[in-house]
TORGUDREN-354775 format. One record per residue: x, y, z of N, C-alpha, C, O in turn. Coordinates in steps of 0.1 Angstrom, whole numbers. Example, Ala and Ser with C-alpha at 12.3 -4.5 7.8 and 13.67 -1.06 7.14 Angstrom:
// residues 2
+-------+-------+-------+-------+-------+-------+-------+-------+-------+-------+-------+-------+
:  n_px :  n_py :  n_pz : ca_px : ca_py : ca_pz :  c_px :  c_py :  c_pz :  o_px :  o_py :  o_pz :
+-------+-------+-------+-------+-------+-------+-------+-------+-------+-------+-------+-------+
:   132 :   -57 :    78 :   123 :   -45 :    78 :   132 :   -33 :    78 :   142 :   -33 :    85 :
:   128 :   -22 :    71 :   137 :   -11 :    71 :   129 :     0 :    79 :   134 :    11 :    80 :
+-------+-------+-------+-------+-------+-------+-------+-------+-------+-------+-------+-------+
// end
This chain:
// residues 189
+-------+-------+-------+-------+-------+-------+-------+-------+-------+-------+-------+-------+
:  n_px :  n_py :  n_pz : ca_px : ca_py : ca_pz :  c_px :  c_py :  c_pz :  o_px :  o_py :  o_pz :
+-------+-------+-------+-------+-------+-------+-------+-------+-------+-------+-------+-------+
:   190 :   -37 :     4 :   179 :   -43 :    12 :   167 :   -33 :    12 :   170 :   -21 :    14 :
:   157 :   -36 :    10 :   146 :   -28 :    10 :   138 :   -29 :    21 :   140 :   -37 :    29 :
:   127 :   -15 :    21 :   118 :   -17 :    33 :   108 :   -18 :    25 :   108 :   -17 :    13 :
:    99 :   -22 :    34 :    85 :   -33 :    33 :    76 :   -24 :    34 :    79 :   -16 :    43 :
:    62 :   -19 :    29 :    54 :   -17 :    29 :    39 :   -22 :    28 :    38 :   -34 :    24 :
:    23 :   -14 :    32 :    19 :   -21 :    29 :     7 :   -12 :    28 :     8 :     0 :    28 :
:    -6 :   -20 :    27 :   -20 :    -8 :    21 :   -28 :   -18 :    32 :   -26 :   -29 :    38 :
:   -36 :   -12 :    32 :   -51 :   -26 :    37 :   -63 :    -9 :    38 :   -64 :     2 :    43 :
:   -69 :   -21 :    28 :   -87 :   -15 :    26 :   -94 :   -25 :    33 :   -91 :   -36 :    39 :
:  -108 :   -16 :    31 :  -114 :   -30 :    43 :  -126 :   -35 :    37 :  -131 :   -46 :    39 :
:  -134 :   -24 :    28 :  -147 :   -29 :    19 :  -149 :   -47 :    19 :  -154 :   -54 :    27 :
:  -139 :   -50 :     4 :  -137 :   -64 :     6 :  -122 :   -63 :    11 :  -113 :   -60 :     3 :
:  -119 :   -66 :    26 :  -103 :   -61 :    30 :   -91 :   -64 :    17 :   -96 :   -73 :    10 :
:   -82 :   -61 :    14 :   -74 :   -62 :     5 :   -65 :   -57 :     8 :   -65 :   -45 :     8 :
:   -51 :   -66 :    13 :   -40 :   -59 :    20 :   -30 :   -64 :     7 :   -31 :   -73 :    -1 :
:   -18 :   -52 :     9 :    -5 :   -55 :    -5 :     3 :   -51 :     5 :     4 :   -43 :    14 :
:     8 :   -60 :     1 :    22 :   -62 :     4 :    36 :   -55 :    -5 :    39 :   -57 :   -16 :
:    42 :   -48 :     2 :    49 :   -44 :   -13 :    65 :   -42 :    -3 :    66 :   -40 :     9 :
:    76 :   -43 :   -12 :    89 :   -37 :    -8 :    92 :   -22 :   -13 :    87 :   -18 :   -24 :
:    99 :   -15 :    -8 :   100 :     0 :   -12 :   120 :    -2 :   -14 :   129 :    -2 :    -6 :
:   121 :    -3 :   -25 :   134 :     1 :   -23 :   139 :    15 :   -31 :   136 :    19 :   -42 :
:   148 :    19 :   -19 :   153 :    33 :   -23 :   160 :    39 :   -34 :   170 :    33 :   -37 :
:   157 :    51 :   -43 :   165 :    51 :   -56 :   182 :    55 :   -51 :   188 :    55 :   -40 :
:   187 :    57 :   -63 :   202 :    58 :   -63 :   208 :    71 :   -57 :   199 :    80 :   -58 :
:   218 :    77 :   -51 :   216 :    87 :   -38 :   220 :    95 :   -52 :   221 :   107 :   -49 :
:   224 :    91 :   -67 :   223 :   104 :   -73 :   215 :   105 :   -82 :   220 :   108 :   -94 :
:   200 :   103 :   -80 :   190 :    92 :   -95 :   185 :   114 :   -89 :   189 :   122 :   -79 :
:   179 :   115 :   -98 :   173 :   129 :  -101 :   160 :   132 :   -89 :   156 :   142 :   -83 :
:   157 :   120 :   -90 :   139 :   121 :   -83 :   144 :   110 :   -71 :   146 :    98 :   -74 :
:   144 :   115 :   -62 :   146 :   104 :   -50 :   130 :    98 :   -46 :   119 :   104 :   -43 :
:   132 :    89 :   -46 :   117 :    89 :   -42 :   116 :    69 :   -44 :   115 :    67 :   -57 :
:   116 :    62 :   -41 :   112 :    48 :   -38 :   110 :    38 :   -48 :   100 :    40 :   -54 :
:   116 :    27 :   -54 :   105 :    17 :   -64 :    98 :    14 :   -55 :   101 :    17 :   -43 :
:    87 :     8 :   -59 :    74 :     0 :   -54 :    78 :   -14 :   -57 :    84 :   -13 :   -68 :
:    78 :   -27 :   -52 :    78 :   -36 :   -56 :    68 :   -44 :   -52 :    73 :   -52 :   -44 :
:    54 :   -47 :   -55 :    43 :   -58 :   -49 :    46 :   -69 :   -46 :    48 :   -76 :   -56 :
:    46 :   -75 :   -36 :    49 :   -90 :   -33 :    42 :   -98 :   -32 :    44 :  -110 :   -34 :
:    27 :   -91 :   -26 :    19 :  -100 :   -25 :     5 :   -96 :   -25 :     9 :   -84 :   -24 :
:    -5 :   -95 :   -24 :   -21 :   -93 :   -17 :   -30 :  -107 :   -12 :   -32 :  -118 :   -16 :
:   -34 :   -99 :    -2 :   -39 :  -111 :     6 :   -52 :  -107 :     8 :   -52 :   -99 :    17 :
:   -65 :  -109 :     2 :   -79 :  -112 :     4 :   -87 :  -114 :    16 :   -88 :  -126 :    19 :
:   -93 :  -106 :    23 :  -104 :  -111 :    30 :  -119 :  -108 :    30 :  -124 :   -96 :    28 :
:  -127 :  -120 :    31 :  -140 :  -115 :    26 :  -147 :  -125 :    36 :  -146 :  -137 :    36 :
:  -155 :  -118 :    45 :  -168 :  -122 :    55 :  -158 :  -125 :    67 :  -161 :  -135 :    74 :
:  -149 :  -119 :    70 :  -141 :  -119 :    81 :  -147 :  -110 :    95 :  -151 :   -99 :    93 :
:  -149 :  -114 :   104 :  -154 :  -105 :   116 :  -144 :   -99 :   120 :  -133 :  -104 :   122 :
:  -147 :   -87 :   124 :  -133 :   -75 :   127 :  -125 :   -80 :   139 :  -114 :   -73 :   141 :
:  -128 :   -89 :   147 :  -122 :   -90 :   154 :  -109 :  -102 :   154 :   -98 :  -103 :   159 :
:  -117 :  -111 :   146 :  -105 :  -122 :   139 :   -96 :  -113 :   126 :   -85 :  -114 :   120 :
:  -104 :  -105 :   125 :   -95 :   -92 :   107 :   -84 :   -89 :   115 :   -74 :   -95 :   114 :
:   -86 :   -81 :   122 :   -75 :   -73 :   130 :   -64 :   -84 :   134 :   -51 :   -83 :   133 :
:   -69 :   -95 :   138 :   -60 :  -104 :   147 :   -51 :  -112 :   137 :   -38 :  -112 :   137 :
:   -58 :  -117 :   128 :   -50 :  -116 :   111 :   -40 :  -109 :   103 :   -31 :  -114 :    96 :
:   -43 :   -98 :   106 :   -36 :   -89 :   101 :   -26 :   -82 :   112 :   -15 :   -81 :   106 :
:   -26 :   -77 :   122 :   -15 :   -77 :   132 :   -11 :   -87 :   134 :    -5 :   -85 :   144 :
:    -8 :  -104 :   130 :     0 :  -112 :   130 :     8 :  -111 :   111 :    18 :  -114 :   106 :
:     0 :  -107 :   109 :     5 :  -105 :    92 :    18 :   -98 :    92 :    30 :  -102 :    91 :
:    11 :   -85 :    95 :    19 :   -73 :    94 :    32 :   -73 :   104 :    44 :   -72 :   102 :
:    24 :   -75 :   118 :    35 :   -78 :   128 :    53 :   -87 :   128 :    65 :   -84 :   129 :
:    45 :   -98 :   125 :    51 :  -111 :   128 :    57 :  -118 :   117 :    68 :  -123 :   116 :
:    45 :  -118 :   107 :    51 :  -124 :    93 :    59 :  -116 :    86 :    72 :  -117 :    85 :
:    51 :  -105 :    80 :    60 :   -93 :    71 :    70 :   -82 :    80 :    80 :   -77 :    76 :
:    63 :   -82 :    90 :    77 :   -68 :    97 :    75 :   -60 :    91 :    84 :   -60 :    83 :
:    67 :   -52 :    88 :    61 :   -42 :    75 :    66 :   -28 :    87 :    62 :   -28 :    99 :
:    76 :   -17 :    79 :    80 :    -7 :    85 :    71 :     4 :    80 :    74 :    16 :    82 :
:    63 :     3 :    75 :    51 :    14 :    72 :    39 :    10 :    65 :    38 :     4 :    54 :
:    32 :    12 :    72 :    11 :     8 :    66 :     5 :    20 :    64 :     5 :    27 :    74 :
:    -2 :    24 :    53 :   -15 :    34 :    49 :   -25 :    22 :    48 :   -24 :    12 :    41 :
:   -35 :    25 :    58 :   -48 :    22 :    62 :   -59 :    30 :    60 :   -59 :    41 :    65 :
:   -68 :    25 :    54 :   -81 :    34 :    49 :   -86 :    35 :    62 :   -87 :    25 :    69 :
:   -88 :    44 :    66 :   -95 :    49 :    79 :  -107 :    56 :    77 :  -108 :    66 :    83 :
:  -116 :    50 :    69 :  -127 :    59 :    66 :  -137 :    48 :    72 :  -139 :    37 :    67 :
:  -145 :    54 :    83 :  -157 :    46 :    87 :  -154 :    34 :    93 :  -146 :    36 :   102 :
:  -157 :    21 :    93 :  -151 :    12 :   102 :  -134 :    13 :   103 :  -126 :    11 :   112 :
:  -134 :    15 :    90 :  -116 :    14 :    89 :  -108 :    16 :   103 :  -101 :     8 :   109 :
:  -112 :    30 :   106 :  -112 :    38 :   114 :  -110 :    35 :   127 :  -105 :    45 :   134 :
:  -113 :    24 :   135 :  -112 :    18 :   147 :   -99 :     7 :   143 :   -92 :     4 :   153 :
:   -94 :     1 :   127 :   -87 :    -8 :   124 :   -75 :     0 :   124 :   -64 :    -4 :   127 :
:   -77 :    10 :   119 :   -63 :    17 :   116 :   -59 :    21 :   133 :   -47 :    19 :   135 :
:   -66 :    24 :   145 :   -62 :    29 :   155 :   -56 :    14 :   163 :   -45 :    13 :   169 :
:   -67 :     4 :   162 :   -54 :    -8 :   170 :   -45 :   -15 :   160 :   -35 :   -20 :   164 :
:   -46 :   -15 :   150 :   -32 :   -16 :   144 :   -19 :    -5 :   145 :    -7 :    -7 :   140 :
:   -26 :     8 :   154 :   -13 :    16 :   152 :    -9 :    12 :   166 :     2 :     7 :   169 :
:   -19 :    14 :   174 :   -15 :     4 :   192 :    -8 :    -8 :   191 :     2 :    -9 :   198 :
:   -12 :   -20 :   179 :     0 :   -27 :   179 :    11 :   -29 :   173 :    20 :   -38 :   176 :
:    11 :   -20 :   165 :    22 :   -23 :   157 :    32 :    -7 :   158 :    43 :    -4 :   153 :
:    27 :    -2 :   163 :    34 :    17 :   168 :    29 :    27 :   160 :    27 :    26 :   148 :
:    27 :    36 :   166 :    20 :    52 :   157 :    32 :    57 :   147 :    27 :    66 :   140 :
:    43 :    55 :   146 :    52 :    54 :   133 :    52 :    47 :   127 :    60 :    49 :   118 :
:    48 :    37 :   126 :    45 :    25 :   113 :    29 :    27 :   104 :    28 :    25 :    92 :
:    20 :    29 :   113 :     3 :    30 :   108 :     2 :    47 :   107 :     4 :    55 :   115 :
:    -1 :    49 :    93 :    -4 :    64 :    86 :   -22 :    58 :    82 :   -24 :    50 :    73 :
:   -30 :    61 :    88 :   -44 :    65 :    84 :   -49 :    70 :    76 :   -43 :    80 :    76 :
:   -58 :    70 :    67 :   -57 :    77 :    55 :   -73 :    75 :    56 :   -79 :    65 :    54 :
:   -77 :    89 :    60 :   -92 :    89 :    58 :   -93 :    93 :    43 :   -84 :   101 :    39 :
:  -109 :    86 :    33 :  -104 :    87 :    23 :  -119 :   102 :    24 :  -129 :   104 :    31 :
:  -109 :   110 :    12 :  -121 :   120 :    15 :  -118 :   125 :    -7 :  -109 :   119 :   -13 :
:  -124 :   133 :   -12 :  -120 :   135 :   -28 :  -106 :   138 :   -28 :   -97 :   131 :   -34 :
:  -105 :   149 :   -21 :   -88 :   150 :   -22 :   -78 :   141 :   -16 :   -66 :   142 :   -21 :
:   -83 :   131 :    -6 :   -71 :   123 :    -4 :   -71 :   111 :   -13 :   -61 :   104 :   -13 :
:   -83 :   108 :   -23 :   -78 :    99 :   -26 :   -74 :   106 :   -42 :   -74 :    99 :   -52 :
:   -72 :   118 :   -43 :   -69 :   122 :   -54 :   -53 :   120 :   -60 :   -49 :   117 :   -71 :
:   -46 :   124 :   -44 :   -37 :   124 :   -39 :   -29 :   110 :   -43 :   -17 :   108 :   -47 :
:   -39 :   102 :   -41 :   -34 :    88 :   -38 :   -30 :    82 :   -50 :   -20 :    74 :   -51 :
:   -43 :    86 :   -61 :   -44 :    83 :   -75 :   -30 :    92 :   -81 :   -22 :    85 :   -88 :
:   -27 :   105 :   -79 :   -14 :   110 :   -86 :    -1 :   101 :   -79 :    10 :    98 :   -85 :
:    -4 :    98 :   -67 :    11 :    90 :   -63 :    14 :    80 :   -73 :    24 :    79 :   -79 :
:     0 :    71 :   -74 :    -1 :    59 :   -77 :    -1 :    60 :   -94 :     0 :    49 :  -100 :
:    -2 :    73 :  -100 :     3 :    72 :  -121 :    19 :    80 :  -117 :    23 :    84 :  -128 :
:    25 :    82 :  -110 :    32 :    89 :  -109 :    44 :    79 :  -101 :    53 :    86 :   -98 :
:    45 :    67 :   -99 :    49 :    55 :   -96 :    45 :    46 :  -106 :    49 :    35 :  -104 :
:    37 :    47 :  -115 :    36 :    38 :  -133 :    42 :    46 :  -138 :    53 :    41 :  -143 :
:    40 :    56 :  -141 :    49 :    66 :  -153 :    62 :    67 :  -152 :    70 :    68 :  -161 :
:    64 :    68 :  -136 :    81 :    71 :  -133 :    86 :    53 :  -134 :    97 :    49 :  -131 :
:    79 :    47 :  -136 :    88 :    29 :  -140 :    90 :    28 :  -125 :   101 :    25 :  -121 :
:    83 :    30 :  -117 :    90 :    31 :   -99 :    79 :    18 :   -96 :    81 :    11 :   -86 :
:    71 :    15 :  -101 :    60 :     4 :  -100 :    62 :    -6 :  -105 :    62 :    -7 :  -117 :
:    64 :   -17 :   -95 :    65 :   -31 :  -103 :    56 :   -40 :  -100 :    56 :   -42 :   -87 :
:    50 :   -46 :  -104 :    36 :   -56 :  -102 :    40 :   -70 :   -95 :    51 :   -76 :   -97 :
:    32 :   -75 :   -88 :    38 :   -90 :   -85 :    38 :  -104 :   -93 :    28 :  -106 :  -100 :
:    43 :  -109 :   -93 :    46 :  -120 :  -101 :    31 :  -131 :  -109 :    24 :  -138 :  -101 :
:    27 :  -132 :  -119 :    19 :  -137 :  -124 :    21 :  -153 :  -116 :    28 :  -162 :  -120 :
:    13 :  -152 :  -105 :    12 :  -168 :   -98 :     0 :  -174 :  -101 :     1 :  -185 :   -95 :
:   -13 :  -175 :  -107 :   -23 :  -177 :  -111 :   -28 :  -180 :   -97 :   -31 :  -192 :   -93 :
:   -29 :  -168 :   -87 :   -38 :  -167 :   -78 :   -51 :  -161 :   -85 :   -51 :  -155 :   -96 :
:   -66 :  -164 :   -74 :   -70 :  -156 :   -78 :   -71 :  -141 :   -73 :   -79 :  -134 :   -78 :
:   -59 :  -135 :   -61 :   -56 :  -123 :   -57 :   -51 :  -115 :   -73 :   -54 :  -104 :   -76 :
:   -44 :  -123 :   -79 :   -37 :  -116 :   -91 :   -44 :  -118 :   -97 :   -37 :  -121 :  -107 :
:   -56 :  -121 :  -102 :   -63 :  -124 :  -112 :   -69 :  -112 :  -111 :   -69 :  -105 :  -121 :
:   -76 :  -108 :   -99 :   -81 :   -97 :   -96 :   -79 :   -80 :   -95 :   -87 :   -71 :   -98 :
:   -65 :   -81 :   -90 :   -58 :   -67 :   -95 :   -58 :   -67 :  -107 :   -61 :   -56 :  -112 :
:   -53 :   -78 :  -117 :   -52 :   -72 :  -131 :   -61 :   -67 :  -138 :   -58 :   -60 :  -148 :
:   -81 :   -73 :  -134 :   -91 :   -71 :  -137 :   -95 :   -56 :  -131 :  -102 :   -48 :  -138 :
:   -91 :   -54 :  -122 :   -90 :   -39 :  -118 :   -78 :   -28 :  -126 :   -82 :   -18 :  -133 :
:   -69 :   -30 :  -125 :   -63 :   -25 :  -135 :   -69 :   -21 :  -151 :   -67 :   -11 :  -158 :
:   -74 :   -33 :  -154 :   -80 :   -31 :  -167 :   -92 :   -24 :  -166 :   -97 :   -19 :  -176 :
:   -98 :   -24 :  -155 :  -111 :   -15 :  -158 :  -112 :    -4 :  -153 :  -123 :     2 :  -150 :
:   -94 :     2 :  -149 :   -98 :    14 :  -142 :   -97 :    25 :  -152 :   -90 :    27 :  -162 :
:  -109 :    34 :  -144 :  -112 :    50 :  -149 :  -106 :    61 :  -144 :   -99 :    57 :  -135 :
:  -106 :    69 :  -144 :  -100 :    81 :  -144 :  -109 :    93 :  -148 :  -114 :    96 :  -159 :
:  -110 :   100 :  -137 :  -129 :   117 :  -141 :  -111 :   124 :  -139 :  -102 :   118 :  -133 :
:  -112 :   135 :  -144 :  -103 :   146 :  -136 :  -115 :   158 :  -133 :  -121 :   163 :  -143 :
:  -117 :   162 :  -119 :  -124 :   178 :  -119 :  -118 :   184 :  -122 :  -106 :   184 :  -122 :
:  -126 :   195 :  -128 :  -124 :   211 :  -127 :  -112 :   216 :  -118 :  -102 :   222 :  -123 :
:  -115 :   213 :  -105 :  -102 :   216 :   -97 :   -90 :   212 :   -99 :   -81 :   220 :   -96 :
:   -87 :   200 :  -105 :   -75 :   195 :  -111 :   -74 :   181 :  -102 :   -64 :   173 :  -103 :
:   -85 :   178 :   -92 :   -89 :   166 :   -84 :   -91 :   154 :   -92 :  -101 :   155 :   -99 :
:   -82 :   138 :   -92 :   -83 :   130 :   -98 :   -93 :   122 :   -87 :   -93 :   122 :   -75 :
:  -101 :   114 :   -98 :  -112 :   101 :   -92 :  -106 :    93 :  -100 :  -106 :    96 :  -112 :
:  -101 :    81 :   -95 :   -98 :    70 :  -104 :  -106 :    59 :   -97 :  -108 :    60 :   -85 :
:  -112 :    49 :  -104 :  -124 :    41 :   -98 :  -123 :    26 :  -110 :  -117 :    24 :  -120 :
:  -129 :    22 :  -104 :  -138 :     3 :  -112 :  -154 :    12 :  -114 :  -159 :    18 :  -104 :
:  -161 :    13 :  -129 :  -174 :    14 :  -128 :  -179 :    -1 :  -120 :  -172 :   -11 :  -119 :
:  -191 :     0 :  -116 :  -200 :    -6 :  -108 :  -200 :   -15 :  -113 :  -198 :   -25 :  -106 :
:  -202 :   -16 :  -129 :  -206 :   -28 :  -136 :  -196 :   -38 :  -138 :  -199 :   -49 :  -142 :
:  -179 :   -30 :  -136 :  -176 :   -40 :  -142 :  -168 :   -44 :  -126 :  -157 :   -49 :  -128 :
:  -172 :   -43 :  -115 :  -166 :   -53 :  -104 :  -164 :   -39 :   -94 :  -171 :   -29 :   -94 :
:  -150 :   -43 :   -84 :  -149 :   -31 :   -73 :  -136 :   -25 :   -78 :  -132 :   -25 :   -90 :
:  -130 :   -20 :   -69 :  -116 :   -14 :   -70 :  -106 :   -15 :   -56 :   -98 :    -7 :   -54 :
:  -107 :   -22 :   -49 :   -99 :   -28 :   -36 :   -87 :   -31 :   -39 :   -79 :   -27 :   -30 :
:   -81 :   -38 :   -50 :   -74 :   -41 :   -51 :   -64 :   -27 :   -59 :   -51 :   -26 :   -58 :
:   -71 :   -22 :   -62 :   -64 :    -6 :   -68 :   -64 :     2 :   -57 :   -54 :    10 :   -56 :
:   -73 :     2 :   -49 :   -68 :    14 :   -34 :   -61 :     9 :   -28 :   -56 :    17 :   -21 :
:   -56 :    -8 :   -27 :   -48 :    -8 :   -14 :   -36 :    -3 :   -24 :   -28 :     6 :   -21 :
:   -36 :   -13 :   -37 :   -17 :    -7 :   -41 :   -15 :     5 :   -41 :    -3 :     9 :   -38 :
:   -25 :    15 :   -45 :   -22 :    34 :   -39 :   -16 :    31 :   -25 :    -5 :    29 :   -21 :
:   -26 :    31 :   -19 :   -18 :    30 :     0 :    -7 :    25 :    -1 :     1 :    33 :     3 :
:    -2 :    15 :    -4 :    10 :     6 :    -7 :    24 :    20 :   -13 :    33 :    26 :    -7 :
:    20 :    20 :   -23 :    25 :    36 :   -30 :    26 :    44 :   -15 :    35 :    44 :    -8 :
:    14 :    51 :   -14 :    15 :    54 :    -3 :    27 :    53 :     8 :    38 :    60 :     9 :
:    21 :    41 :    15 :    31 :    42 :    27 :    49 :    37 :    20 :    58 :    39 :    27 :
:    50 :    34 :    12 :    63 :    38 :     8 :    66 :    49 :     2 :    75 :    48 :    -6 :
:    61 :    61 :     4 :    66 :    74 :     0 :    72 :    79 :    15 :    81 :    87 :    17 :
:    65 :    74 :    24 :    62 :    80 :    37 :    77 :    71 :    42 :    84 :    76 :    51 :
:    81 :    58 :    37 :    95 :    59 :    45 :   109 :    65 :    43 :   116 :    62 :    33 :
:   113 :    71 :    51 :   126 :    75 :    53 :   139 :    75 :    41 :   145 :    64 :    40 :
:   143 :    83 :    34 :   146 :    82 :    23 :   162 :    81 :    24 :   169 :    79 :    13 :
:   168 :    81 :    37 :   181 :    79 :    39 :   183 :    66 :    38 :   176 :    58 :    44 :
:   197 :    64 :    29 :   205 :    49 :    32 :   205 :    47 :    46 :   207 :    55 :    56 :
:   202 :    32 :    45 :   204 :    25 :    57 :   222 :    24 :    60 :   229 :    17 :    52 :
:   230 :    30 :    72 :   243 :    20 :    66 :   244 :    12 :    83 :   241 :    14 :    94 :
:   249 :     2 :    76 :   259 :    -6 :    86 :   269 :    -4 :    98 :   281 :    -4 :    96 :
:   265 :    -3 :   110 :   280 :     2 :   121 :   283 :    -7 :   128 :   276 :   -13 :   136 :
:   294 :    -8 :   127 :   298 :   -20 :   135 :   319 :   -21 :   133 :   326 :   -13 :   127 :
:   325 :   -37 :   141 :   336 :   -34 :   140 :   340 :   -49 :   136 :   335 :   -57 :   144 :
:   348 :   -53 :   128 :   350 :   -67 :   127 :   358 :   -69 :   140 :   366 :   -60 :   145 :
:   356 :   -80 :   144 :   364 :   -91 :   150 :   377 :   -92 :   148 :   379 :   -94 :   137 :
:   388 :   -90 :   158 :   400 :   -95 :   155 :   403 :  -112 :   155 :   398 :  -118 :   164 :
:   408 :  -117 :   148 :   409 :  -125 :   146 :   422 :  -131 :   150 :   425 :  -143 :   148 :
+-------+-------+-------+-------+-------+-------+-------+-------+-------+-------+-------+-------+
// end
């Protein structure tokens, strides 16, 4: 059984949905697949119906046991009542600054390279139409420092759909890496 994760940007909001399930307790690199399940789009949403959306999303529909939320600038009020509603152990904040999203970019080639990343199902939405269009036009600067910028140039669209699946990455790095087990006692019968 896997745990649930999830990202939400807020530019054009773009929340993923993803499952984190845990590797094998003797795989070399303990560390999570990613599985995308879904992304859900919002565009000209007023923050106050967004939030209300999305804390029934995350809350009620998904049960999502961990969220990375861009907390940079409005985000920043979104990430704090989603952690009020949903608990300050589920909402990780993620102000985006060079190094955090540098951070985010090595998680996120480093979950494609390790095969720990699995994309969601070709449904001919246009949510998946869109990540794949981001995918295809993303870049990569590395600084001097060894700091990654991975981005959409201007011209050819945004990159929302590529920062939330980092967060996604993200907050499934951030859950709990022990097997879940079972306690209990059967019934005599």
């Amino acid at each position: 059984m896997g745990n649930e994760a999830g990202g939400a940007r807020h530019d054009a909001t773009v929340l993923t949905i993803a499952r984190a399930l845990m590797s094998a307790s003797d795989a070399l690199v303990r560390e999570p697949r990613v599985e995308i399940v879904e992304h859900i789009a919002f565009s000209g949403t007023a923050h106050d119906a967004l939030f209300a959306r999305l804390a029934d999303l995350l809350g009620e529909v998904w049960r999502v046991r961990r969220l990375a939320v861009d907390a940079t600038g409005l985000g920043e009020t979104l990430a704090r009542l989603l952690a009020r509603r949903l608990g300050d152990s589920v909402v990780r904040p993620v102000r985006f600054t060079a190094e955090s999203k540098s951070k985010l970019g090595y998680g996120l080639l480093a979950a494609v390279n390790g095969g720990r990343l699995k994309l969601d199902a070709a449904d001919g939405s246009a949510e998946y139409a869109q990540f794949q269009r981001e995918i295809e036009f993303a870049r990569v600067h590395f600084r001097p420092n060894q700091q990654m910028n991975f981005f959409v140039q201007a011209a050819d669209g945004h990159n929302d759909y590529l920062m939330s699946a980092a967060l996604a990455v993200e907050a499934a790095n951030d859950i709990e890496t022990r097997p879940r087990i079972a306690r209990g006692h059967m019934a005599e019968e």
